[in-house]
C-alpha positions in Angstrom: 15.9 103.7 77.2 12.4 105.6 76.8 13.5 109.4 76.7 9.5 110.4 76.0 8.3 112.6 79.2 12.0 111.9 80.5 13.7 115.2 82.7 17.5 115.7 82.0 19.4 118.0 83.3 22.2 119.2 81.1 25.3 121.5 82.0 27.0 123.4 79.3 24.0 123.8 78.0 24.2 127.0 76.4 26.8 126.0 73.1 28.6 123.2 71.6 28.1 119.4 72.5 25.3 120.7 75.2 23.1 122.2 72.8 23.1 119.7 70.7 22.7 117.2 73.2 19.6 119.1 74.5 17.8 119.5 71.0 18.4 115.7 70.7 16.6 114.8 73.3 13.9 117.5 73.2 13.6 116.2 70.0 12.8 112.8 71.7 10.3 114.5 73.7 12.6 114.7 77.0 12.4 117.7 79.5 15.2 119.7 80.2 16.7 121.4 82.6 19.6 123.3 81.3 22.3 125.1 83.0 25.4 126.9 82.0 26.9 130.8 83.5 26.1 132.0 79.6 22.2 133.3 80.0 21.7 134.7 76.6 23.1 131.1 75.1 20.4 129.3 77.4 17.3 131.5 76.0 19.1 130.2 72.2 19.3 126.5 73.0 15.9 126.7 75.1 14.3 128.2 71.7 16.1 125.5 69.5 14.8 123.0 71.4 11.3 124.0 71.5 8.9 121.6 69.7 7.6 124.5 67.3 11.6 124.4 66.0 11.4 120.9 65.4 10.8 119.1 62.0 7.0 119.2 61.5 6.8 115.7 60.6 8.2 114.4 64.3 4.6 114.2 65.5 6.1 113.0 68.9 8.2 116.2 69.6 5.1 118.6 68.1 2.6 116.7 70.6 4.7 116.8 73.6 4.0 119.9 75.7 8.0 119.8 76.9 8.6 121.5 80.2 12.2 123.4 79.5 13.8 125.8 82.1 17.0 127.6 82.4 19.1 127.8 85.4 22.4 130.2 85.6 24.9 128.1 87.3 28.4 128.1 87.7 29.6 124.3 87.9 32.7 125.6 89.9 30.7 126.8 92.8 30.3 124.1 95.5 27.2 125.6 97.1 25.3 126.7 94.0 25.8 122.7 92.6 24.3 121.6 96.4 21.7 124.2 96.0 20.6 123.9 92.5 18.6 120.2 93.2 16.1 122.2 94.7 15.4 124.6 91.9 15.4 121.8 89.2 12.7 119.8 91.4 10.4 123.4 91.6 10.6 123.1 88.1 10.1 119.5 87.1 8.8 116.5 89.1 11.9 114.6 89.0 15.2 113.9 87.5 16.1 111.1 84.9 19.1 111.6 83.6 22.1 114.4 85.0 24.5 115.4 82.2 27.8 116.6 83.1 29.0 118.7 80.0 30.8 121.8 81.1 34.2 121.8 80.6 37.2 124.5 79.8 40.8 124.0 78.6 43.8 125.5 78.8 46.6 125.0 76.2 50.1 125.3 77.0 52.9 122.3 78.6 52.9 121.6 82.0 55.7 124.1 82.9 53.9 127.1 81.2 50.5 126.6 82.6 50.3 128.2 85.8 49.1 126.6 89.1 46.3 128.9 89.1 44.8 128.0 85.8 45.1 124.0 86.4 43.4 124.4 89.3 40.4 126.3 87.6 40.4 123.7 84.7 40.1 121.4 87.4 37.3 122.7 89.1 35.0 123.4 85.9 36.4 119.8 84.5 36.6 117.1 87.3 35.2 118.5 90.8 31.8 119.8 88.7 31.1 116.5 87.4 31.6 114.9 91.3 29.6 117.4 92.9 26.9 117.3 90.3 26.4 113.7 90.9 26.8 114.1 94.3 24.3 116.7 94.1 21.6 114.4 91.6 22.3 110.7 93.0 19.7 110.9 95.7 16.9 112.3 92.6 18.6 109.9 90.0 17.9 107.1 92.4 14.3 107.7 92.6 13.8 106.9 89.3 12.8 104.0 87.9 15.5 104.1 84.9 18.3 106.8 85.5 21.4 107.5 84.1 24.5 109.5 84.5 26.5 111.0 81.4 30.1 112.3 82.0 31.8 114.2 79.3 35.3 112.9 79.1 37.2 113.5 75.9 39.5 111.7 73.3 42.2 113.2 75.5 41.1 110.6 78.4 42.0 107.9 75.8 45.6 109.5 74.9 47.5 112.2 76.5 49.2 114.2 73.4 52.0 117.1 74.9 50.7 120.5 75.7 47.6 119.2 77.2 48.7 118.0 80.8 45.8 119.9 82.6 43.2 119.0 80.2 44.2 115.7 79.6 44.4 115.1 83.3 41.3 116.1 84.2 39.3 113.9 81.2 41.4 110.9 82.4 39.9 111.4 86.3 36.6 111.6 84.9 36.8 108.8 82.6 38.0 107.0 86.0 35.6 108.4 88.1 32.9 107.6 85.8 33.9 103.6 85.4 34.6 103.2 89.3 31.5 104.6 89.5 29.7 102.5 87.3 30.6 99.6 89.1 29.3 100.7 91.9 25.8 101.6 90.8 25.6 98.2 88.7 22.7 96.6 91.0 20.7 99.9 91.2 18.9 101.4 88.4 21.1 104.6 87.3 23.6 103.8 84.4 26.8 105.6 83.8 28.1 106.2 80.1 31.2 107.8 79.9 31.7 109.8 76.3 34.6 110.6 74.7 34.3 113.1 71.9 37.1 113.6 69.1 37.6 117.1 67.0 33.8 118.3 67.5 33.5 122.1 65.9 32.8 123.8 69.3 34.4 127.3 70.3 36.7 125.6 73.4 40.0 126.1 71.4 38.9 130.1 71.1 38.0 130.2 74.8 40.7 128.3 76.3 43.4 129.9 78.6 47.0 130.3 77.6 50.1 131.0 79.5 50.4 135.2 79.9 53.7 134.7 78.2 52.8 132.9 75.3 53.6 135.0 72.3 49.7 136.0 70.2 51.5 134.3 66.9 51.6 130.9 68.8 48.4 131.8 70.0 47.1 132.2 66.8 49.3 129.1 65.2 47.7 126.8 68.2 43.7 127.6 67.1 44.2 127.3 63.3 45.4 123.9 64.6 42.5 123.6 66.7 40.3 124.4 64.2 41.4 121.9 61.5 41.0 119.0 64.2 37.7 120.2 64.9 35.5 119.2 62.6 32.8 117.3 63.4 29.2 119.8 63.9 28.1 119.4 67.5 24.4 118.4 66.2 26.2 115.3 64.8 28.1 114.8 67.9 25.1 115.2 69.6 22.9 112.7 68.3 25.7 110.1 68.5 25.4 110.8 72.3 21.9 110.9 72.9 22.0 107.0 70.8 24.1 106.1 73.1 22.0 107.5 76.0 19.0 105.3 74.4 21.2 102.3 74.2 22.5 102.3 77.6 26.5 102.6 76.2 28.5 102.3 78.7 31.3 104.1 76.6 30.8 106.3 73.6 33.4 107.1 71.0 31.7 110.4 69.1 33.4 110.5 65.6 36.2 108.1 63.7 39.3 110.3 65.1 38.1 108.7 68.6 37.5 105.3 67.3 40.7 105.3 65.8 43.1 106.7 68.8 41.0 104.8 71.0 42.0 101.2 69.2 45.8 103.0 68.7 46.3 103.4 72.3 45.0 99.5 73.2 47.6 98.8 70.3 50.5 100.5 71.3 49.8 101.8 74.8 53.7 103.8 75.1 54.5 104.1 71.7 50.6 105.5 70.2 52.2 109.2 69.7 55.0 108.3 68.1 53.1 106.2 65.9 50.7 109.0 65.1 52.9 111.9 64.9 54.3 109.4 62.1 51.1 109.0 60.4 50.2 113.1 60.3 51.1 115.3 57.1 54.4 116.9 57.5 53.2 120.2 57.6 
């Protein structure tokens, strides 16, 4: 896939995996459209991915005159996703490819995570990636090579304990995402689903806990995050975009997803036991 003079519109865009997605394919020469509820981190990644912040020697990124805007939008909210085709079309003459990105987490077992929260996760998580297609489709089909990108996880390819919300949710849009493929198979938008590993964003920081869970375990879970975590989202990034190019209908971003991906086909029950087995003991 061409991304030169391409328009994608990327949620989440304002940290992490997004941003790096978006300077990827600026980099490309692609348009943008990026969204997220963080303003100040939408001016950052709209400045990064500016052609004049590119390397000088990609002639194609320094030639093209990029059209980038920002949108503030909350995926969460049903009529700001129905609304906001509209204000990417008075900003760019089409869509081309809709990235769903956004996503929260909230740590804790099943038990301790209150109703409340796995219903937010939920809505941020799942129901924003359906109503943003729902939303796009009609401007994706337009096109004359379109594609939709879902953000699932390496937690839609195994379900470790204390992740039941999270894990749930990257499973239903790893589901969505394939049924949805299917469907779309004699038209010309794509699906790729994409399942990161430990990428070094801030969603272990700025995940919801249980109001009862002691700050030490708080604190014990995040170091934990943090030495999973490992990968820098620019890498991540251009593994996605690649795959974007490529038409992937999956992507595995980073060996730790490669590897529990090809455990879990292995051992499909027993893949925790096996790689609780396999980790340090401390």
């Amino acid at each position: 896939m061409n991304l030169e003079n391409r328009t994608a519109v990327i949620t989440g865009a304002a940290s992490g995996i997004g941003r790096a997605i978006a300077v990827s394919l600026a980099r490309r020469g692609c348009n943008l459209a990026l969204a997220d509820v963080n303003d100040a981190g939408l001016s950052e990644t709209a400045r990064m991915a500016h052609p004049a912040q590119m390397d000088p020697t990609n002639h194609s990124a320094r030639r093209s005159a990029l059209r980038i805007s920002q949108h503030h939008l909350d995926v969460a909210d049903r009529h700001a996703v129905a609304a906001f085709p509209q204000a990417v079309i008075a900003a760019h003459p089409g869509v081309d490819i809709l990235i769903n990105n956004a996503g929260v987490a909230v740590g804790g077992t099943f038990e301790a995570v209150s109703e409340e929260d796995f219903e937010w996760l939920f809505e941020i998580n799942f129901w924003g990636v359906v109503r943003m297609t729902r939303a796009f489709l009609p401007l994706l089909r337009k096109s004359d090579d379109a594609r939709v990108v879902n953000l699932s996880s390496v937690y839609g390819l195994i379900s470790p304990p204390g992740e039941t919300s999270y894990s749930a949710s990257k499973f239903a849009v790893r589901g969505f995402s394939n049924s949805l493929r299917h469907e779309l198979a004699d038209s010309k938008v794509g699906v790729t689903v994409v399942h990161p590993g430990g990428v070094a964003t801030s969603i272990a920081d700025n995940a919801r806990v249980p109001k009862d869970m002691p700050p030490q375990e708080i604190a014990r879970r995040r170091a934990l995050a943090k030495k999973a975590l490992t990968m820098p989202p620019a890498a991540a990034g251009e593994i996605i975009v690649r795959g974007i190019e490529r038409r992937s209908p999956r992507v595995l971003v980073g060996n730790d997803a490669r590897f529990l991906a090809l455990l879990e086909r292995l051992a499909p029950i027993s893949y925790w036991k096996i790689f609780m087995r396999l980790l340090p003991k401390s």
